[in-house]
ChimeraX commands (.cxc) that place a marker at each C-alpha (Angstrom):
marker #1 position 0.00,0.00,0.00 radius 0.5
marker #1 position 1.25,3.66,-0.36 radius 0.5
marker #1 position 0.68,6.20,2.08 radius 0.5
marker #1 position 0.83,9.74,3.23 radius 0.5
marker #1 position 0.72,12.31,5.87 radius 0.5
marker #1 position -1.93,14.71,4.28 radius 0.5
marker #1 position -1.19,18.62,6.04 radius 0.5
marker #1 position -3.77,19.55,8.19 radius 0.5
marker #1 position -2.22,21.88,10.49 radius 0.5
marker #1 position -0.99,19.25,13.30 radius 0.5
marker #1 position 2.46,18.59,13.67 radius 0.5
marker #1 position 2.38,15.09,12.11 radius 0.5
marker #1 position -1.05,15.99,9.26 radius 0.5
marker #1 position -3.41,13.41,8.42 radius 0.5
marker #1 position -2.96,9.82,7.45 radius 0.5
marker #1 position -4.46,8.82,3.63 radius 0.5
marker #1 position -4.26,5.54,1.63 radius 0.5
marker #1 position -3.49,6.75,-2.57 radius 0.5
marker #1 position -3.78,4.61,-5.11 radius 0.5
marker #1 position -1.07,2.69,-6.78 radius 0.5
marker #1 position -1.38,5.08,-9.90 radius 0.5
marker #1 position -1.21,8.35,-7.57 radius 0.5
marker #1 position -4.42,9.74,-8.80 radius 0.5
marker #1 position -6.95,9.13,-5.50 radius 0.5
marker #1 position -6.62,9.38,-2.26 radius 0.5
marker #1 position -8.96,8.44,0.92 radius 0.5
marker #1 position -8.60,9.61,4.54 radius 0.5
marker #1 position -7.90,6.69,7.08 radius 0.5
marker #1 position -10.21,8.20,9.15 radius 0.5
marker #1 position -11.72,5.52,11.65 radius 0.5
marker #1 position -8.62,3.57,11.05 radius 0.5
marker #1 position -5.90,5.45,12.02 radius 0.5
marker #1 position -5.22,9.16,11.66 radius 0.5
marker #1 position -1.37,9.78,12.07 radius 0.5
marker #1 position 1.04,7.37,10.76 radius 0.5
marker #1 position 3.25,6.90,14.24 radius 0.5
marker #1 position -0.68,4.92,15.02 radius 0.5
marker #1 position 0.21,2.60,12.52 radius 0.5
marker #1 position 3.94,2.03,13.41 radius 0.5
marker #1 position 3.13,1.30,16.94 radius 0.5
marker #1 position 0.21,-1.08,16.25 radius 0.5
marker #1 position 1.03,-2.31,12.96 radius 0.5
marker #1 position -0.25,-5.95,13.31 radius 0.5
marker #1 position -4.00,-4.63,13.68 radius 0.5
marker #1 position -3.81,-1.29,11.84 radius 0.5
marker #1 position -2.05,-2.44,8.81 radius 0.5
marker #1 position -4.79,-4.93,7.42 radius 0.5
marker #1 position -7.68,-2.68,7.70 radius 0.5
marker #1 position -5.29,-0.07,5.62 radius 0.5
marker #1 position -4.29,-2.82,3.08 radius 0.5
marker #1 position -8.15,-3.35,2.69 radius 0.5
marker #1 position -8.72,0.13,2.20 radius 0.5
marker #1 position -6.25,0.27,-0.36 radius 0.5
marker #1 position -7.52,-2.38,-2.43 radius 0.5
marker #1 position -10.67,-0.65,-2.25 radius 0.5
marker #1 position -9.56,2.21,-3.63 radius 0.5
marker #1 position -7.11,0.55,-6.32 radius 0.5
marker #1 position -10.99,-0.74,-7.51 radius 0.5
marker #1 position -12.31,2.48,-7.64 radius 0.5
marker #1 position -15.08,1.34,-4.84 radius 0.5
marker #1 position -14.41,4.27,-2.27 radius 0.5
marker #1 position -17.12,6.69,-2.80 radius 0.5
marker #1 position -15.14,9.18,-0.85 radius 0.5
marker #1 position -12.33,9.23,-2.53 radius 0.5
marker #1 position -10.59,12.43,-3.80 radius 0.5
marker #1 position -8.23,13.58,-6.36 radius 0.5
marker #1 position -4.24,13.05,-4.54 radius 0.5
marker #1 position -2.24,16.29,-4.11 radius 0.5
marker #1 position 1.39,15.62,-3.76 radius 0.5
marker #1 position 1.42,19.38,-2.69 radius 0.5
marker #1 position -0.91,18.54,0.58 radius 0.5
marker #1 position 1.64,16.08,2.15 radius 0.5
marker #1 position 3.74,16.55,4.90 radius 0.5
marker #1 position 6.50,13.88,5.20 radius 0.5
marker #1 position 5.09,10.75,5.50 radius 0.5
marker #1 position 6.11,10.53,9.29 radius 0.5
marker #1 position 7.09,14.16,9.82 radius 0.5
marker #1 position 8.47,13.22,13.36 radius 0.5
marker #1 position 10.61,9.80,13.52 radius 0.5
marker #1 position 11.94,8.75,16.61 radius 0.5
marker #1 position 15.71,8.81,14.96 radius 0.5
marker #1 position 16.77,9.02,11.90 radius 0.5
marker #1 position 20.35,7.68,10.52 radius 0.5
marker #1 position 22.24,6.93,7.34 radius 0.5
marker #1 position 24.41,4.42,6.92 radius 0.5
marker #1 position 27.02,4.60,4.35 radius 0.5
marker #1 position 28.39,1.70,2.09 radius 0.5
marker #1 position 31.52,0.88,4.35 radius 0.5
marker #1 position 28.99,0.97,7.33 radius 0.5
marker #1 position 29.81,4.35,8.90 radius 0.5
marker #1 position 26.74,6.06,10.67 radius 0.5
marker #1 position 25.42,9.46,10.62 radius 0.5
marker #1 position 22.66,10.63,13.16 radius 0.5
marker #1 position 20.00,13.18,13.78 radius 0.5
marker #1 position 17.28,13.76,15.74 radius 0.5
marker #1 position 14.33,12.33,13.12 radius 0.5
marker #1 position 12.71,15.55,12.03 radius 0.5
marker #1 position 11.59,15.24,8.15 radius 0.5
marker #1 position 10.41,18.52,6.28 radius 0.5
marker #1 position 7.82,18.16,3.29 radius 0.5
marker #1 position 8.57,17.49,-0.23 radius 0.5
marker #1 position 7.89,20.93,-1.07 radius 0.5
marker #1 position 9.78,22.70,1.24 radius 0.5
marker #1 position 11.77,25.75,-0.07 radius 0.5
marker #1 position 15.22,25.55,1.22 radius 0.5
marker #1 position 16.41,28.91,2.37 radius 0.5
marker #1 position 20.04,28.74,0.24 radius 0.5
marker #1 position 21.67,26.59,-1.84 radius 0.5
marker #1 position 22.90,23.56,0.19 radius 0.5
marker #1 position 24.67,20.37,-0.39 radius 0.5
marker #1 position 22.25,17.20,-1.06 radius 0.5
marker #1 position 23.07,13.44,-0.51 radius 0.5
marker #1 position 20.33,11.01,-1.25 radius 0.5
marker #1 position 18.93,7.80,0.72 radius 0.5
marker #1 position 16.68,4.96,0.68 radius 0.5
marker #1 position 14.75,5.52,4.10 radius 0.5
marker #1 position 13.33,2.71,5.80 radius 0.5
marker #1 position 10.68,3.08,8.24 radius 0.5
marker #1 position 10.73,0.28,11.00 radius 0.5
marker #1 position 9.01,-1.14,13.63 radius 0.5
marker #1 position 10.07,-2.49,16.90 radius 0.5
marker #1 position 13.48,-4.61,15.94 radius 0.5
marker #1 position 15.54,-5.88,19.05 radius 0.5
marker #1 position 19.26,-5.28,19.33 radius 0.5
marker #1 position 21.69,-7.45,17.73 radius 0.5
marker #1 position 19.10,-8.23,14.85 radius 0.5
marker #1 position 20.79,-9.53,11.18 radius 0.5
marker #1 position 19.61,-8.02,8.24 radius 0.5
marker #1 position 16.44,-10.91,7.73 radius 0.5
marker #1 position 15.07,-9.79,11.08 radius 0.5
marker #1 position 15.57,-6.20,10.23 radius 0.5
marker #1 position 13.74,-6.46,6.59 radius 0.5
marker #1 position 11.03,-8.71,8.60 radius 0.5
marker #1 position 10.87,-5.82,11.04 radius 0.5
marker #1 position 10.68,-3.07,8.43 radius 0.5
marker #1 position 7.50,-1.24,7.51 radius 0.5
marker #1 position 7.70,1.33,5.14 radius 0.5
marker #1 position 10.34,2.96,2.51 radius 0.5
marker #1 position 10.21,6.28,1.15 radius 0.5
marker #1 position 13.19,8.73,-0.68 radius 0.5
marker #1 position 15.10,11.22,1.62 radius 0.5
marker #1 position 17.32,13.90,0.79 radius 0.5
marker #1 position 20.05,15.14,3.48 radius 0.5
marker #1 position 20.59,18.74,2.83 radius 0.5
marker #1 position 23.84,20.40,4.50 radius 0.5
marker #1 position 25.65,24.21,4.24 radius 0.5
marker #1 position 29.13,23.84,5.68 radius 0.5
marker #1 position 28.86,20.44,6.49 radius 0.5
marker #1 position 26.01,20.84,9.05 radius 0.5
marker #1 position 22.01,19.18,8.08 radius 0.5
marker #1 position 19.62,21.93,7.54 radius 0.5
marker #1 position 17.06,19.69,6.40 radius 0.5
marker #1 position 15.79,16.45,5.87 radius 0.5
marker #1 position 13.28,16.43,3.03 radius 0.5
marker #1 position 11.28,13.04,2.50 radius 0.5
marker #1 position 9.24,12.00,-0.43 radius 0.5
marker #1 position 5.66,12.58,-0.05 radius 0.5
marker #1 position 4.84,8.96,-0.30 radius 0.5
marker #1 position 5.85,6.08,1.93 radius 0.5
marker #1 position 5.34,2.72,0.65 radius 0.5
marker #1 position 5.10,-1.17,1.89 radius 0.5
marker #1 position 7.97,-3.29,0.29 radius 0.5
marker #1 position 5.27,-4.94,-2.04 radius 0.5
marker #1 position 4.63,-2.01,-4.10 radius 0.5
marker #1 position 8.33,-1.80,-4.83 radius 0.5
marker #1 position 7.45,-4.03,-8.18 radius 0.5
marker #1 position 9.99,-5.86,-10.08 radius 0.5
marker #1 position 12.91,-3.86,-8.82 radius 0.5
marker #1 position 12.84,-5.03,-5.34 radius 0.5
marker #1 position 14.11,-8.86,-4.51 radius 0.5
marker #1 position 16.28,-10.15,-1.40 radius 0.5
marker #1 position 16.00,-6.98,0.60 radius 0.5
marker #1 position 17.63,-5.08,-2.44 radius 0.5
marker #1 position 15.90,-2.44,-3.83 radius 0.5
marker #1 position 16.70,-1.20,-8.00 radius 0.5
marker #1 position 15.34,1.68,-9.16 radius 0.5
marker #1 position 16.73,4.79,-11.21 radius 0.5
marker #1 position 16.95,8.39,-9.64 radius 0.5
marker #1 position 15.70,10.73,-12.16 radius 0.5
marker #1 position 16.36,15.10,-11.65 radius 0.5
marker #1 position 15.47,18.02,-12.97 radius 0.5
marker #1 position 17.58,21.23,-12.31 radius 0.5
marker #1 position 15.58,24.20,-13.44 radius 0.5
marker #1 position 13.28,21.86,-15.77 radius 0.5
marker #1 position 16.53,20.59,-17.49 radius 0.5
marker #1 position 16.67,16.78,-17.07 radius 0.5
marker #1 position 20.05,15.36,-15.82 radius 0.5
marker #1 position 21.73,12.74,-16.46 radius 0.5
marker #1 position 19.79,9.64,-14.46 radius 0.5
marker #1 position 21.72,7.84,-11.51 radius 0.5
marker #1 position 21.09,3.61,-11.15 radius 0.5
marker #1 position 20.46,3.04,-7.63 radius 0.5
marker #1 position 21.03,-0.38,-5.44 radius 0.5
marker #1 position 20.25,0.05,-2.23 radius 0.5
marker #1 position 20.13,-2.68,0.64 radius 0.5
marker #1 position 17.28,-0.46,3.11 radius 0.5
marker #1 position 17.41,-3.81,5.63 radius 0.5
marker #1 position 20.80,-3.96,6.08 radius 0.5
marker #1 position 21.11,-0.42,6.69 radius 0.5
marker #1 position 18.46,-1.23,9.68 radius 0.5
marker #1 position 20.49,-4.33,10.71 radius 0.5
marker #1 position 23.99,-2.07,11.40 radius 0.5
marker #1 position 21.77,0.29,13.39 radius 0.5
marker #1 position 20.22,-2.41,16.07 radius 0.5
marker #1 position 23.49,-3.85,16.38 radius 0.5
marker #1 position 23.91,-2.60,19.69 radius 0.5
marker #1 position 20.88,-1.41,20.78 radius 0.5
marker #1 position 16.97,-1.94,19.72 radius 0.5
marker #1 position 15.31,0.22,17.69 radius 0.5
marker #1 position 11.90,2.05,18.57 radius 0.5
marker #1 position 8.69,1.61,15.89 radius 0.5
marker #1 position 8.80,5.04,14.14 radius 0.5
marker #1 position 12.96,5.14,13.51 radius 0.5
marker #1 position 13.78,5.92,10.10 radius 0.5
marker #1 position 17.17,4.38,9.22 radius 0.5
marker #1 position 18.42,6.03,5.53 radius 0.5
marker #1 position 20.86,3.78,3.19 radius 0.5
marker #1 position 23.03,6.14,1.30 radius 0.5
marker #1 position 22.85,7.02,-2.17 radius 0.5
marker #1 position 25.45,9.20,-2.50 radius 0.5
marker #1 position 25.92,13.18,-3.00 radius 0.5
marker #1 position 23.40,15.14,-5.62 radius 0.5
marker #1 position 26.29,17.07,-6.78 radius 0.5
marker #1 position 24.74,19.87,-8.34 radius 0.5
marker #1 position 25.66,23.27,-8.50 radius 0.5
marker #1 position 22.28,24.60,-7.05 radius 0.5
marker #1 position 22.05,28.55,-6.70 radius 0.5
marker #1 position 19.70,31.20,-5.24 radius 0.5
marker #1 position 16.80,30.65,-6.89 radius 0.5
marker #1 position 16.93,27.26,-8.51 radius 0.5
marker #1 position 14.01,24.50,-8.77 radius 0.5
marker #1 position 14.88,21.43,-8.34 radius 0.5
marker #1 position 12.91,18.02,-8.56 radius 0.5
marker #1 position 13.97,14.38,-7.41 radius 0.5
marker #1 position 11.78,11.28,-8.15 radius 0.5
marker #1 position 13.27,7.59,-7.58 radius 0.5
marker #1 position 11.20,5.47,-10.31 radius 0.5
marker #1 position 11.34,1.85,-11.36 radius 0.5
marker #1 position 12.93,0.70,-14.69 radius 0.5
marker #1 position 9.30,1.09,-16.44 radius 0.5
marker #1 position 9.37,4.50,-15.51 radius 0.5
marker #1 position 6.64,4.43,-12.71 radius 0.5
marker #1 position 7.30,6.55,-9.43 radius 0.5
marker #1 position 7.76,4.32,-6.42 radius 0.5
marker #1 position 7.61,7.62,-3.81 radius 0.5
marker #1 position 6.68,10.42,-5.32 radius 0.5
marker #1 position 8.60,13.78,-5.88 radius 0.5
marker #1 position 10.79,15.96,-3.97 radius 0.5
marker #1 position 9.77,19.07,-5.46 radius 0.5
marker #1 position 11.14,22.21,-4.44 radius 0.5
marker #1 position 12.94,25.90,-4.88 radius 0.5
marker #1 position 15.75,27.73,-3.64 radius 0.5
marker #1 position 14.90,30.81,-1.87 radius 0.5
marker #1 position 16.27,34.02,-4.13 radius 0.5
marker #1 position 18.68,36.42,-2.46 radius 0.5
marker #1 position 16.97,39.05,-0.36 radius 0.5
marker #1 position 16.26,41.97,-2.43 radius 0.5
marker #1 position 19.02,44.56,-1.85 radius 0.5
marker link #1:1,2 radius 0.2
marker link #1:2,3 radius 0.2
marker link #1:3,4 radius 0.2
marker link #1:4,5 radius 0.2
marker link #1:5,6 radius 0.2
marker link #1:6,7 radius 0.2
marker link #1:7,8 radius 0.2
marker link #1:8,9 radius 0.2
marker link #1:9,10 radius 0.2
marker link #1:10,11 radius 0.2
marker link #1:11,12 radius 0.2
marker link #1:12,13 radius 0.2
marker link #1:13,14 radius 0.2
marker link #1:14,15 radius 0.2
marker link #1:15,16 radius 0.2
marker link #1:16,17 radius 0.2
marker link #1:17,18 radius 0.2
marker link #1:18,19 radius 0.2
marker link #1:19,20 radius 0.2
marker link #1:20,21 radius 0.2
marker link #1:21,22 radius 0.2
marker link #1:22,23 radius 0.2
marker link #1:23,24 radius 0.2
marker link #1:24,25 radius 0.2
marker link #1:25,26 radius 0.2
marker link #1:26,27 radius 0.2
marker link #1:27,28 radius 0.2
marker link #1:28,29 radius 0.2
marker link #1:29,30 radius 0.2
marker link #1:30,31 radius 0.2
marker link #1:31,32 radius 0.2
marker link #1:32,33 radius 0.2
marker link #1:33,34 radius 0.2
marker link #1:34,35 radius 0.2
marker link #1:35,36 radius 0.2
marker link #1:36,37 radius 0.2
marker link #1:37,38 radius 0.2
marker link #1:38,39 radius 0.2
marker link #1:39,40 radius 0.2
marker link #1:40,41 radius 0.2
marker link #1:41,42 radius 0.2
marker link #1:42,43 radius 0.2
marker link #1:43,44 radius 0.2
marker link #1:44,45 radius 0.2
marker link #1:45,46 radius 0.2
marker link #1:46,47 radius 0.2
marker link #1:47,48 radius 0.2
marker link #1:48,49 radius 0.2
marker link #1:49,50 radius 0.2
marker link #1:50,51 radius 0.2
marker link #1:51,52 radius 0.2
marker link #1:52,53 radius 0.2
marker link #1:53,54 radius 0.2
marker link #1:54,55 radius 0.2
marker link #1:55,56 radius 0.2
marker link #1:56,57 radius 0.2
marker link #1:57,58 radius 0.2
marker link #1:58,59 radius 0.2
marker link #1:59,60 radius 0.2
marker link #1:60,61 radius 0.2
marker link #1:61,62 radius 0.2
marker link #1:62,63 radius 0.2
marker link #1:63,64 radius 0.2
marker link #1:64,65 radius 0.2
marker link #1:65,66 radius 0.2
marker link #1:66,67 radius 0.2
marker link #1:67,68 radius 0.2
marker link #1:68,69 radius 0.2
marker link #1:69,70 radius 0.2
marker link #1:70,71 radius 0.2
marker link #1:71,72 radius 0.2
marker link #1:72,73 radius 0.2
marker link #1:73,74 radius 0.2
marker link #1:74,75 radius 0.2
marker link #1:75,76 radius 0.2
marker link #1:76,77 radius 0.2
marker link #1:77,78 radius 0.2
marker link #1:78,79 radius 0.2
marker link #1:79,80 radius 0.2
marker link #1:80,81 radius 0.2
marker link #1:81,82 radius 0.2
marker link #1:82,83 radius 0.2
marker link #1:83,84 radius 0.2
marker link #1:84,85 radius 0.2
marker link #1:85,86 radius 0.2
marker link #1:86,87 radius 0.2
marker link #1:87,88 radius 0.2
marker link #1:88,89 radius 0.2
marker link #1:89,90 radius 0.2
marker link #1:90,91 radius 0.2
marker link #1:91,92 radius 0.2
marker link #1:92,93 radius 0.2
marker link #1:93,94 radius 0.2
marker link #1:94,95 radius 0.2
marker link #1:95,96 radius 0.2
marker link #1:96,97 radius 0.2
marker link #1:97,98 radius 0.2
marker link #1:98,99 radius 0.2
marker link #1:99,100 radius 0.2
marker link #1:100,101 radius 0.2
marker link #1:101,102 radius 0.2
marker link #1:102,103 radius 0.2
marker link #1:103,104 radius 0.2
marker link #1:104,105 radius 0.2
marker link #1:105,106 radius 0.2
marker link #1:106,107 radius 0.2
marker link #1:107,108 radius 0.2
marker link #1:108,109 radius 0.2
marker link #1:109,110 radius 0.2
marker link #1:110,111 radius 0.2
marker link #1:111,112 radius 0.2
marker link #1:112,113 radius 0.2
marker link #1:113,114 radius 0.2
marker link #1:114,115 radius 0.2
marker link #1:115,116 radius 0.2
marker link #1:116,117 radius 0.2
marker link #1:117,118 radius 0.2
marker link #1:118,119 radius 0.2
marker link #1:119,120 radius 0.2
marker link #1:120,121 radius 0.2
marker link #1:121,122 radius 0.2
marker link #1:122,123 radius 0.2
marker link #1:123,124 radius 0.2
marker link #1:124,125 radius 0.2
marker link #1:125,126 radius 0.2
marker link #1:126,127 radius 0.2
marker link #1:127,128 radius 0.2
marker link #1:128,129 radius 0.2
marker link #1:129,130 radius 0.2
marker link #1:130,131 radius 0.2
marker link #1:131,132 radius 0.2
marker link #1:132,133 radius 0.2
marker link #1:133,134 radius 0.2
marker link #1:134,135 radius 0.2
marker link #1:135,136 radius 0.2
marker link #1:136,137 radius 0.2
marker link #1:137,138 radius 0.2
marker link #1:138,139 radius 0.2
marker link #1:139,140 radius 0.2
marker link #1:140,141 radius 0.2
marker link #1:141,142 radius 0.2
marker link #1:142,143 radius 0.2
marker link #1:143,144 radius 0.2
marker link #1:144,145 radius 0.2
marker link #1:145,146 radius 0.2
marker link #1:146,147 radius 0.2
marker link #1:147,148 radius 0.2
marker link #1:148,149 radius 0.2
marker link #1:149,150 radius 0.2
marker link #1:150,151 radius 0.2
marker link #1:151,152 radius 0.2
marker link #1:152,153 radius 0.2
marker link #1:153,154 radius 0.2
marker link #1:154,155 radius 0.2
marker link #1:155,156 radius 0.2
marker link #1:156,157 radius 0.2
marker link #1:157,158 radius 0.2
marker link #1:158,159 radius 0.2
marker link #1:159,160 radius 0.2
marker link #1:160,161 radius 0.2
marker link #1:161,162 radius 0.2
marker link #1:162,163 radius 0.2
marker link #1:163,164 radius 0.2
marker link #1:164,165 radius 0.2
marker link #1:165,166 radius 0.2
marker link #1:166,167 radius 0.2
marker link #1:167,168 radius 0.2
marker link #1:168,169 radius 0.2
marker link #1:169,170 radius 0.2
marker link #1:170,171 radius 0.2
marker link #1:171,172 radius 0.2
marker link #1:172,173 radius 0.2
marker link #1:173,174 radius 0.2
marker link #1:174,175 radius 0.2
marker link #1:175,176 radius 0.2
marker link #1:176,177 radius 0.2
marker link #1:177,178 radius 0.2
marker link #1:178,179 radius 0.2
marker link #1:179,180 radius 0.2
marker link #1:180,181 radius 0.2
marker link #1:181,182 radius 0.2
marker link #1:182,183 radius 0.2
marker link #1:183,184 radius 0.2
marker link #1:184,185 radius 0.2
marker link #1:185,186 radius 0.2
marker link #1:186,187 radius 0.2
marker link #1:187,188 radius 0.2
marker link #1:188,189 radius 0.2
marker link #1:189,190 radius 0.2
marker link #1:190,191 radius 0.2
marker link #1:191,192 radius 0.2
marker link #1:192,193 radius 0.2
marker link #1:193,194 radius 0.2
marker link #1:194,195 radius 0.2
marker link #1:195,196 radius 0.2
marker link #1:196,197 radius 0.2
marker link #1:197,198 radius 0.2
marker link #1:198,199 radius 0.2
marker link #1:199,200 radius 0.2
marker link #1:200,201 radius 0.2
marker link #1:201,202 radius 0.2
marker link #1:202,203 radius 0.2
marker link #1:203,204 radius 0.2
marker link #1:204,205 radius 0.2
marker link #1:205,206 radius 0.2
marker link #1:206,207 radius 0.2
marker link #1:207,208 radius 0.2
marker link #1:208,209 radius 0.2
marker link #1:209,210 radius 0.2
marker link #1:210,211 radius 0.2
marker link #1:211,212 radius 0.2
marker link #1:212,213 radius 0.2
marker link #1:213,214 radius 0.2
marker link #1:214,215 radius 0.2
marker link #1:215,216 radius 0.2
marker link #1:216,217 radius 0.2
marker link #1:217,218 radius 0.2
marker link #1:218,219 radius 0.2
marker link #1:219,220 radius 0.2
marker link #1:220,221 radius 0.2
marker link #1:221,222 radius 0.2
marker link #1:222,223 radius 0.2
marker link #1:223,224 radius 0.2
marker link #1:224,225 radius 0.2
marker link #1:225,226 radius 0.2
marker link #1:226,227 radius 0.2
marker link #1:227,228 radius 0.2
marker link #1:228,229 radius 0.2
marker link #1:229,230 radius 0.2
marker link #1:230,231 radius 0.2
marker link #1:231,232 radius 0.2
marker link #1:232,233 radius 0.2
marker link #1:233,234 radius 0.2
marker link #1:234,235 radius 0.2
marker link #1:235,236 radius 0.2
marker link #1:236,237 radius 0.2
marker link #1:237,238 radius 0.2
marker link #1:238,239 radius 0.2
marker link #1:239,240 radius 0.2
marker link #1:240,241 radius 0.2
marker link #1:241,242 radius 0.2
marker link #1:242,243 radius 0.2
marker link #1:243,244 radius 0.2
marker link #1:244,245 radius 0.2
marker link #1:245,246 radius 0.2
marker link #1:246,247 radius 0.2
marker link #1:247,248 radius 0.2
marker link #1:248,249 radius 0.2
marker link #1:249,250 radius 0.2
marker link #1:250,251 radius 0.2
marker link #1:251,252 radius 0.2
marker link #1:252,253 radius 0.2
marker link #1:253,254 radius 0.2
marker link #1:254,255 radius 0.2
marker link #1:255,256 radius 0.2
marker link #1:256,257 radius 0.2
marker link #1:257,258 radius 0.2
view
């Protein structure tokens, strides 16, 4: 199923099922209402959401609406940690507060990409088969830094179950392409191969992780000369073409007038 945190002028929005092809959108109203709800009791939650979702993949929901990517918070605008692991295993940590995919960013800053995984409870010392077993949802982050210190973490606006991952995603390993646009120019598309579970795993290997932390496997630095001013759009898609999360869409503040 793919999900989102619709804004609604809490600190963690609204929780709505959207169809596999992006269009429609219902409220989870009377299921759940904030995603951290679902993390924590995922074993009864999740089912009546998967219903739902078939539902509205049917076109059976007579409440459903049109989905606006522009509505959406991050899917779980507050985690309780979030932390990229790098290829070699090095760790990077913050405190697990995600901004929307729309968020301007108030000067240029230095991106690096990663394949967030949203978990549930996993117990310390997990390998990476309890850790995929243990994790819940996946969405696309971006890590934005001036000087070397995080400004930002901007999420996709969708977060998805591992199922809806398609033909890309086998043994815990996720395929996909990352396309961008830098002021509507396409650039050159970057293969991704990403092991989300793993990343997880290296994380609970001395303590246990929480339902709600997000733990990010790296996909390296944007490296883009962004400027005052500048648009920028991210979108991680399968081979077909098809997005898996959603877009980072956003602008670069211009320089104050002088």
């Amino acid at each position: 199923m793919k999900l989102a945190s619709y804004a609604d002028g809490s600190r963690d929005g609204h929780l709505v099922v959207v169809s596999r092809d992006l269009t429609q959108a219902h409220y989870a109203t009377g299921i759940a209402t904030r995603m951290q709800q679902l993390l924590d009791d995922w074993g009864f939650i999740a089912p009546q959401l998967e219903d739902l979702a078939v539902q509205l993949n049917h076109g059976k929901l007579r409440h459903a609406f049109a989905f606006e990517p522009e509505k959406c918070l991050a899917p779980l605008p507050r985690g309780c940690g979030w932390a990229v692991v790098d290829a070699d295993g090095g760790v990077r940590r913050d405190m697990g507060s995600f901004s929307s995919p729309h968020q301007p960013l108030r000067a240029p800053a230095a991106g690096e990409a990663a394949l967030a995984a949203i978990t549930g409870d996993l117990a310390a010392a997990s390998d990476a088969a309890a850790a995929l077993d243990a994790m819940r949802l996946l969405t696309l982050a971006v890590d934005w830094r001036i000087d070397g210190e995080l400004v930002a973490t901007q999420c996709a606006p969708l977060a998805v179950t591992p199922d809806e991952l398609g033909d890309g995603w086998a043994a815990g390993r996720l395929q996909a392409r990352l396309q961008l646009l830098h002021n509507g120019a396409k650039q050159p598309p970057r293969d991704v191969d990403a092991a989300p579970g793993q990343a997880l795993a290296r994380l609970a290997r001395l303590r246990s992780l929480r339902a709600g932390q997000v733990a990010g496997a790296a996909l390296g630095a944007l490296d883009l000369p962004l400027a005052a001013g500048d648009s920028l759009l991210l979108d991680l898609k399968t081979a077909a073409g098809n997005s898996l999360f959603g877009a980072i869409d956003l602008d670069i503040a211009p320089p104050p007038a002088a």
